[in-house]
C-alpha positions as CSV (number, residue, x, y, z in Angstrom):
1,X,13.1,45.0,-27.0
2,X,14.2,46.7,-23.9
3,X,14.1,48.2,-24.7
4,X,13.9,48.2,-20.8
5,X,17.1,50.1,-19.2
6,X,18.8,49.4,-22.5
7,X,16.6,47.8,-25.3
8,X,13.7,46.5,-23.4
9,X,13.9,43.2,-25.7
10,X,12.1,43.6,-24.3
11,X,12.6,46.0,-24.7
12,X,12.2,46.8,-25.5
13,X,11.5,47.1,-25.0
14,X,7.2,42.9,-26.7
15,X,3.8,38.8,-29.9
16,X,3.3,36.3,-31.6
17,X,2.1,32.9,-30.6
18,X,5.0,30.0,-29.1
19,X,6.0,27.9,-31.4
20,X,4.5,24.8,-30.4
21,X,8.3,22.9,-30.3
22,X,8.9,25.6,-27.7
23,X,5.6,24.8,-25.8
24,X,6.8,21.3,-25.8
25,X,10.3,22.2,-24.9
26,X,9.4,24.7,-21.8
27,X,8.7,23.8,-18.5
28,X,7.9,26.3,-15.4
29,X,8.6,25.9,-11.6
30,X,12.1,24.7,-10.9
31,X,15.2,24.9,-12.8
32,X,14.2,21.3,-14.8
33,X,16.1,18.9,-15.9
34,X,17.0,16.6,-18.1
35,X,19.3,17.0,-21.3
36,X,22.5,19.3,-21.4
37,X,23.9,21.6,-23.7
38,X,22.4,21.4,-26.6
39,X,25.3,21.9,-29.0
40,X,28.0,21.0,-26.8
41,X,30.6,23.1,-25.5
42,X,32.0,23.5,-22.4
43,X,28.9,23.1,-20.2
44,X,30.1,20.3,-18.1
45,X,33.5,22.3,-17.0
46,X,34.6,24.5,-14.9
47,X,31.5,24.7,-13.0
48,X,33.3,24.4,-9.9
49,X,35.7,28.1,-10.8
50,X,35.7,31.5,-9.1
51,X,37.3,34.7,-9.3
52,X,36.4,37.6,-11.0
53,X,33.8,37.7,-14.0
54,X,32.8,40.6,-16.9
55,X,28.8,41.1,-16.8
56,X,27.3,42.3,-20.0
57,X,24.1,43.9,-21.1
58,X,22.9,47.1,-22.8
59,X,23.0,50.9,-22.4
60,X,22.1,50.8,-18.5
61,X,19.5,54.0,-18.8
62,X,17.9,53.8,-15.8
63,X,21.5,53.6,-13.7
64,X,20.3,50.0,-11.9
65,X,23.8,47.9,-12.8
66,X,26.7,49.8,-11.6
67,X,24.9,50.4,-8.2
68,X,24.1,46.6,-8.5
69,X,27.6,45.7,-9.3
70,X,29.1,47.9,-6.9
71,X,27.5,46.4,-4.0
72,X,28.2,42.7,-5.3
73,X,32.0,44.1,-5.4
74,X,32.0,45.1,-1.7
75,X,31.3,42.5,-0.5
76,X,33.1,40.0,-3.2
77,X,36.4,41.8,-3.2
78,X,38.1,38.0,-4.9
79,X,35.5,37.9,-7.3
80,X,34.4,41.2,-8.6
81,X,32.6,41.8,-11.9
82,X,33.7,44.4,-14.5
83,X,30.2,45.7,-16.1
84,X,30.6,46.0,-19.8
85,X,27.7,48.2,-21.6
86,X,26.9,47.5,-24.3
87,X,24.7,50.1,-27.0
88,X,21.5,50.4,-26.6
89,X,20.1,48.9,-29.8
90,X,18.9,45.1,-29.2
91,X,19.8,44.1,-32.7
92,X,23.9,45.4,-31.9
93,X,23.4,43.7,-28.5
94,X,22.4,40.2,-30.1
95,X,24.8,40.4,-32.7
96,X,27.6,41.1,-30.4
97,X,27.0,38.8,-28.3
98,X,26.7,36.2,-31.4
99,X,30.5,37.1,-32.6
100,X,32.0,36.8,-28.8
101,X,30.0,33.9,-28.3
102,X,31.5,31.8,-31.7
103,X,35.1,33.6,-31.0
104,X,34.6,31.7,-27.9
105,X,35.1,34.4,-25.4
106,X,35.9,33.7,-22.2
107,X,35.6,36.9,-20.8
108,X,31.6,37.2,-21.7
109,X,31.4,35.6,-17.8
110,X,27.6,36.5,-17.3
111,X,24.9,37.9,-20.6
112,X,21.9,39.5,-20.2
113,X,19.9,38.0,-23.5
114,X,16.6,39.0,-24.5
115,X,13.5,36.9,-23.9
116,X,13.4,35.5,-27.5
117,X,17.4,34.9,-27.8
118,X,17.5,32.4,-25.1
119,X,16.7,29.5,-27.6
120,X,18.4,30.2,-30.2
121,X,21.8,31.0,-28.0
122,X,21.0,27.3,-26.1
123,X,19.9,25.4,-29.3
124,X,23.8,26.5,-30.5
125,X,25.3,25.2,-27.3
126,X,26.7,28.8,-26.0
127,X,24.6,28.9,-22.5
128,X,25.5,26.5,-19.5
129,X,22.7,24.6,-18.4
130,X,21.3,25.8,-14.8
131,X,21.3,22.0,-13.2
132,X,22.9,20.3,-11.3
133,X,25.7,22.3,-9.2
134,X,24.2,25.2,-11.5
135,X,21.1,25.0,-10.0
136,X,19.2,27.8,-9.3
137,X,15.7,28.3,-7.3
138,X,12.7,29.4,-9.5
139,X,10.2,28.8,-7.1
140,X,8.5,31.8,-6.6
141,X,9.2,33.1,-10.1
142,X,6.6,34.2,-12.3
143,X,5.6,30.6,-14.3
144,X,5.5,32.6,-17.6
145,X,9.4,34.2,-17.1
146,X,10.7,30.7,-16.3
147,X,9.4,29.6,-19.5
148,X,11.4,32.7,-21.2
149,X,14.5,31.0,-19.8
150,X,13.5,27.0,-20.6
151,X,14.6,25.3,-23.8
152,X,14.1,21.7,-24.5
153,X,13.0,21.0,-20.6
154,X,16.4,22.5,-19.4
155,X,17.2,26.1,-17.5
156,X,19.4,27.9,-19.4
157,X,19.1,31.4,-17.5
158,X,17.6,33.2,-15.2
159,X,14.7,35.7,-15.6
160,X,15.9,38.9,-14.5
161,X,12.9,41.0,-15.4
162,X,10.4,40.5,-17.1
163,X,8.3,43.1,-19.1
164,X,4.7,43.7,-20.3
165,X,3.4,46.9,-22.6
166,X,1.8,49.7,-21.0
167,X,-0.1,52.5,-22.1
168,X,1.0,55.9,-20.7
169,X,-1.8,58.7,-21.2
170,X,-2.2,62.6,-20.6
171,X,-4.4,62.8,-17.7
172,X,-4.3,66.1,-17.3
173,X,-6.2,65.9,-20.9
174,X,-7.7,62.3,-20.6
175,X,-8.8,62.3,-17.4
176,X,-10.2,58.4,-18.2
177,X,-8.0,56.5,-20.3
178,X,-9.4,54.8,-23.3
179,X,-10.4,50.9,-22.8
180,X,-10.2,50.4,-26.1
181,X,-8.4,51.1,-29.2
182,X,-11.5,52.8,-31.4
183,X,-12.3,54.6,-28.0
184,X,-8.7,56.0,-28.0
185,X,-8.6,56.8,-31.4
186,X,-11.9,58.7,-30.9
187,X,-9.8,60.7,-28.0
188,X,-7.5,62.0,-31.1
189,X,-9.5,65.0,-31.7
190,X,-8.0,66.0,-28.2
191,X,-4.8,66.5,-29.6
192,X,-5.7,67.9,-32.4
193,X,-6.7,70.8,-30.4
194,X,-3.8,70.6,-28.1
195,X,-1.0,70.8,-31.0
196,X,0.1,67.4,-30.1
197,X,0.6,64.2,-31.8
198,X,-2.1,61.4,-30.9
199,X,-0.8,58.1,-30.6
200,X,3.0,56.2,-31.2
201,X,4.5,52.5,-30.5
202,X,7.8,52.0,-31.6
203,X,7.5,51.7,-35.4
204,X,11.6,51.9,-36.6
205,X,12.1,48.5,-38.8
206,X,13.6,46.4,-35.8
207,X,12.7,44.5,-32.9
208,X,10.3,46.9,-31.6
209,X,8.2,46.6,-34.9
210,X,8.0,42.9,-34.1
211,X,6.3,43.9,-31.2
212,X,3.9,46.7,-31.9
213,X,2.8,45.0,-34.7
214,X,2.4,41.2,-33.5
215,X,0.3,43.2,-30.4
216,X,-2.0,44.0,-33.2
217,X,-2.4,41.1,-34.8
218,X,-2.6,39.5,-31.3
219,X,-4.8,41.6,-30.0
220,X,-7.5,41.1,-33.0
221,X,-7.1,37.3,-32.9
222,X,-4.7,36.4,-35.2
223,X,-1.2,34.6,-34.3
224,X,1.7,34.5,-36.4
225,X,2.0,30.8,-36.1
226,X,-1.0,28.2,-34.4
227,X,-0.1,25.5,-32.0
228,X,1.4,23.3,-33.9
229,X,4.5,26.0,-35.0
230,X,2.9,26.4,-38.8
231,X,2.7,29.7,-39.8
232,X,-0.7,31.1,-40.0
233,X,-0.4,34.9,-40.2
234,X,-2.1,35.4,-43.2
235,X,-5.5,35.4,-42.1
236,X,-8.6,37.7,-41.7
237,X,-8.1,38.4,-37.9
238,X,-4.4,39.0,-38.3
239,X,-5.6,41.7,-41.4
240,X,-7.7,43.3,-39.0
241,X,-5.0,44.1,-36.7
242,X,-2.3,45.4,-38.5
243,X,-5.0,47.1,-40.4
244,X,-5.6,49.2,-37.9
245,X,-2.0,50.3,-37.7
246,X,-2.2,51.1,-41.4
247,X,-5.1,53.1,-40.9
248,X,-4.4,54.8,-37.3
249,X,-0.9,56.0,-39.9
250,X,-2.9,57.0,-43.2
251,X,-5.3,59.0,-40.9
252,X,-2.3,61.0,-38.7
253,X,-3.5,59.3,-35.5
254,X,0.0,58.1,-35.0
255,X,2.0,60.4,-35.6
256,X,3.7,60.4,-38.3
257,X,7.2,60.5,-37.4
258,X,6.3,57.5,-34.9
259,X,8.0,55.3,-38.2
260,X,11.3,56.7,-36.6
261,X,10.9,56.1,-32.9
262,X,12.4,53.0,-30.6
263,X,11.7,53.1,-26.9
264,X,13.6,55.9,-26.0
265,X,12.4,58.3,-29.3
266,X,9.2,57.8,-28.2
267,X,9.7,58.4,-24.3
268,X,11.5,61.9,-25.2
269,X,8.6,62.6,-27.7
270,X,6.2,62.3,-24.6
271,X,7.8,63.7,-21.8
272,X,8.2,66.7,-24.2
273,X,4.7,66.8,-24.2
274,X,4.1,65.9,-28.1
275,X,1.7,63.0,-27.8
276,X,-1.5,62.3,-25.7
277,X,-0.9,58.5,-25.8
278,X,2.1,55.9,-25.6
279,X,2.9,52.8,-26.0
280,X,5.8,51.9,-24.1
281,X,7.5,49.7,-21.1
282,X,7.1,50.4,-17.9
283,X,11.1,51.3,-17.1
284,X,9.6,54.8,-18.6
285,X,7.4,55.7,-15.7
286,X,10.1,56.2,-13.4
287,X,12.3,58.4,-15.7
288,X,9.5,60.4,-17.2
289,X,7.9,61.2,-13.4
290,X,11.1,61.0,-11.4
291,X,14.5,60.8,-12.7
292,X,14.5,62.9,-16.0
293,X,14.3,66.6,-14.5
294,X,13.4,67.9,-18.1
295,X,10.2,65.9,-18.3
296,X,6.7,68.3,-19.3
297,X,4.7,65.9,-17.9
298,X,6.0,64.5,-14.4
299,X,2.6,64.9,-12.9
300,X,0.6,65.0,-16.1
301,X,0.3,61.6,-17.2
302,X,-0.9,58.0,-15.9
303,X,-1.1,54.7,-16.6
304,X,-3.4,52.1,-18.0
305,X,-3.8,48.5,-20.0
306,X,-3.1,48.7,-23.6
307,X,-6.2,49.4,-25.1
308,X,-8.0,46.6,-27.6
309,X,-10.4,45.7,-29.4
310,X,-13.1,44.9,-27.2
311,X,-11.1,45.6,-24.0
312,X,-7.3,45.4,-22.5
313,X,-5.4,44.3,-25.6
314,X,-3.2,41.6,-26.2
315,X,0.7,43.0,-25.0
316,X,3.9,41.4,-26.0
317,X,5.8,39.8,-22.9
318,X,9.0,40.9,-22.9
319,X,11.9,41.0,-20.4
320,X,15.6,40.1,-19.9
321,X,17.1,36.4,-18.6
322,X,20.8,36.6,-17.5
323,X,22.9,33.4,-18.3
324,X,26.6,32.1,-17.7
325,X,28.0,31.5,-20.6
326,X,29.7,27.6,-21.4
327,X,33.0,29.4,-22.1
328,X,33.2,30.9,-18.5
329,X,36.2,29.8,-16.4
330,X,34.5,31.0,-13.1
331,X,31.4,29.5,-13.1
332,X,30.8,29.3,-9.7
333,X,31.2,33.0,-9.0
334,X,28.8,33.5,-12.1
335,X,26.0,31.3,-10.8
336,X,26.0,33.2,-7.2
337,X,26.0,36.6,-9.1
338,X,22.7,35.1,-11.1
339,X,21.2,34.0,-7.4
340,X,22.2,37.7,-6.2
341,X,20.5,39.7,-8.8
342,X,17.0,37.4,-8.7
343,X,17.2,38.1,-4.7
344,X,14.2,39.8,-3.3
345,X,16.4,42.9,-2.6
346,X,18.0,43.3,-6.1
347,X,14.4,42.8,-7.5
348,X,13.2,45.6,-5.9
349,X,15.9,47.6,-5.9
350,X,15.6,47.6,-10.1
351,X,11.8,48.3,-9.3
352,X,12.5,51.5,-7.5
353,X,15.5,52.7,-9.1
354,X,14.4,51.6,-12.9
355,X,10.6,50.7,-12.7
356,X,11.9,47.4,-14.0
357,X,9.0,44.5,-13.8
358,X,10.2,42.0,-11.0
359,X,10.1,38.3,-12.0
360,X,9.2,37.8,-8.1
361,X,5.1,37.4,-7.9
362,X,5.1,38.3,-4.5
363,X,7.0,41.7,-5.1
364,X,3.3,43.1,-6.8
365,X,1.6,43.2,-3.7
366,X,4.4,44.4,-1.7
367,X,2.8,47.5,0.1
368,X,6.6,49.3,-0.1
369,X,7.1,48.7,-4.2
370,X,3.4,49.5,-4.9
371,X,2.9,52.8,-3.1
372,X,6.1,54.3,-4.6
373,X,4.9,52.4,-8.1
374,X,0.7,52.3,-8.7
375,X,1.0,50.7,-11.8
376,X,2.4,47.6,-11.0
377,X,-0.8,45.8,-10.4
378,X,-1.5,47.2,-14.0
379,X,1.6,45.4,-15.3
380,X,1.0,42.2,-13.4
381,X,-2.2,41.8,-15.4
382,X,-0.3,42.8,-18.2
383,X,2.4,40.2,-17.6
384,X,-0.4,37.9,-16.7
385,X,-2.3,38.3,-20.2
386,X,0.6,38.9,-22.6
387,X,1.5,36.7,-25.7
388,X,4.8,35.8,-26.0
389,X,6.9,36.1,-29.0
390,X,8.1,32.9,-30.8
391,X,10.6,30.9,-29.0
392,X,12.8,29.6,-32.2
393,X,16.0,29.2,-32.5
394,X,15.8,30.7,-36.1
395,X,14.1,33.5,-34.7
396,X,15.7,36.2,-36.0
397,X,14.6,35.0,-39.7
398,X,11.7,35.0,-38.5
399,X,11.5,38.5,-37.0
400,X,12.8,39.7,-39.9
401,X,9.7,38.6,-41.9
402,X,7.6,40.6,-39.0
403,X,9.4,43.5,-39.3
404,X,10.4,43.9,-43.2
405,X,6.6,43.2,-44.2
406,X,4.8,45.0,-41.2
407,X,7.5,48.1,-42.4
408,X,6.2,48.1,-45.6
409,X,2.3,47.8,-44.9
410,X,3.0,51.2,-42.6
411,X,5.0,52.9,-45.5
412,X,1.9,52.0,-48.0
413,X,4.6,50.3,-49.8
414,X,2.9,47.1,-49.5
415,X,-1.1,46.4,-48.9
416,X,-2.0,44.4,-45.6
417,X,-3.0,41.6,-47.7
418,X,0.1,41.3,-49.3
419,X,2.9,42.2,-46.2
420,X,0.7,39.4,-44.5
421,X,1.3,37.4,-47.8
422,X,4.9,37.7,-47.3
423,X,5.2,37.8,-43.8
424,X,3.8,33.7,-43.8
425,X,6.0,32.8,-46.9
426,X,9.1,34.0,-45.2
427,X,8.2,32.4,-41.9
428,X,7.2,29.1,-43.7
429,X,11.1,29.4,-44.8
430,X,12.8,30.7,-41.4
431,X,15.5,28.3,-40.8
């Protein structure tokens, strides 16, 4: 939410506790079985077609598809794929998607769909099933992104990337990074003296609000809904979290303007050297230290767990699944293009070129990826310890209630006892 090369949404790119239907529904390990398309469609035709396809995903920042889709072409010269780019906000991404998915689009071949859309897209009956001749191998897979990609016991997609939050500090300034989040606010004085902003997430009223904000409430014990998918936000550990939001806002710690940023606001703010700490995805490492030649900070910063509240905090998981769409007529060609960008070769390639977090466990350890990328067994634990967001397939009602009421509580328009008041009503009423 993604914001990631595009959104990361992750990715945005990050939250609240699975909805226990999901929990039921998700299984990890192989590409499951059982059930089919879950609102009908064309799932069981055309499984067998080839030729070319269109591929579609967000604003490609990090310049990992069209070298991607180049090299499929070569090689596939009957059954190329046309990349179409989407913008580079997740909410236009999902709703696009949406309107080509009820007109019924053929030409949507292959989507790349956010972590938290592939429920609601498969509970509607718009992704093919990945069983059967659409099988594809998960072994190896990280268990967690599998479950990204499982609704109702059945594959829909496959993980692509996966995603975790990160916390990007000045070492030059910081030469220890802060274990937890009193400990980094403590560091603020730093900045103070530096001219430079302390602290920003990704606090714009959209997806990565959801995020940043459900960390929090993660991170301090509290979870949006409990186990058995009731919603149970409105409690003292959640009021602790987003409290200290609130507070880190009333007090300047985050910088102000930080109620404007998305992913890529808040990557600019810090390779421009205006903020000691950041919250962000780890696609930013490579662009702030590498790729971005107008970065202040290419060998000024590191990278370390999100900081919480008696240790490494609680971070979002995000990531991207890619899925064939039931309207494809060239299925075939669309599953081996899925197979070809999971490969061990396309996984690191997106590593290297876009720091993008592989969904292969074996690729952390891999002495050529971590060398070239120290953080990465940083983001495995990350991965490892992150909460996902609700899998629902009304869950954009029910990020909305995150986002609208967490908005609100940061404005001072709302007290945290009331946002959180809100937030469970409207999530009681998500549907």
């Amino acid at each position: 939410m993604r914001n990631r090369k595009f959104s990361r949404y992750s990715s945005p790119l990050a939250v609240a506790s699975v909805l226990a239907l999901a929990l039921s529904a998700c299984s990890g390990g192989s590409s499951g079985g059982g059930g089919g398309s879950a609102g009908g469609g064309d799932a069981g035709s055309n499984v067998d077609g080839r030729g070319p396809i269109t591929y579609v995903q967000g604003k490609d920042n990090s310049n990992v598809v069209q070298p991607m889709v180049d090299k499929w072409n070569s090689s596939h010269p009957n059954e190329k794929v046309t990349f179409k780019e989407q913008s580079d906000s997740a909410d236009q991404q999902h709703d696009d998607l949406v309107q080509h998915f009820q007109a019924k689009d053929a030409n949507y071949d292959v989507v790349d769909v956010d972590v938290v859309w592939t429920a609601e897209f498969a509970a509607k009956g718009w992704l093919q099933p990945l069983k059967d001749k659409m099988t594809i191998d998960t072994n190896g897979m990280l268990p967690a992104t599998v479950k990204t990609a499982t609704y109702g016991g059945t594959l829909y997609a496959a993980p692509q990337s996966s995603d975790g939050g990160l916390l990007y500090y000045r070492k030059d300034l910081v030469p220890t990074p802060p274990k937890t989040w009193d400990e980094m606010m403590g560091m603020c004085s730093t900045a103070k003296k530096n001219n430079m902003g302390c602290y920003a997430g990704q606090f714009q009223k959209y997806e990565g609000l959801t995020v940043n904000a459900s960390e929090a409430i993660n991170t301090w014990g509290g979870k949006v809904v409990d186990d058995s998918g009731k919603a149970t936000v409105n409690s003292p550990e959640s009021k602790a979290g987003l409290n200290k939001l609130v507070e880190a806002f009333k007090s300047g710690n985050i910088a102000p303007e930080a109620i404007t940023y998305k992913e890529e606001d808040s990557r600019t703010a810090f390779q421009d050297g205006k903020l000691l700490f950041l919250r962000n995805w780890p696609y930013v490492y490579n662009i702030a230290s590498k790729t971005d030649g107008s970065s202040k900070v290419a060998d000024k910063f590191g990278v370390a767990p999100l900081p919480g509240k008696d240790g490494p905090g609680a971070s979002s998981l995000g990531g991207h699944n890619a899925a064939v769409s039931v309207y494809s007529k060239n299925k075939a060609t669309a599953l081996d293009f899925l197979k070809f960008m999971t490969s061990a070769e396309q996984q690191k390639a997106f590593a290297l070129q876009g720091s993008l977090a592989p969904v292969l466990s074996n690729l952390y350890s891999d002495s050529a990826l971590t060398s070239k990328l120290p953080y990465l067994p940083t983001l495995l634990t990350s991965i490892q310890n992150a909460v996902p967001r609700p899998v629902s397939p009304f869950y954009p009602a029910v990020t909305k209630a995150i986002q609208d009421n967490s908005y609100s509580a940061l404005k001072g328009e709302k007290s945290v006892d009331q946002a959180l008041s809100d937030m469970q009503s409207a999530i009681s009423a998500a549907k």
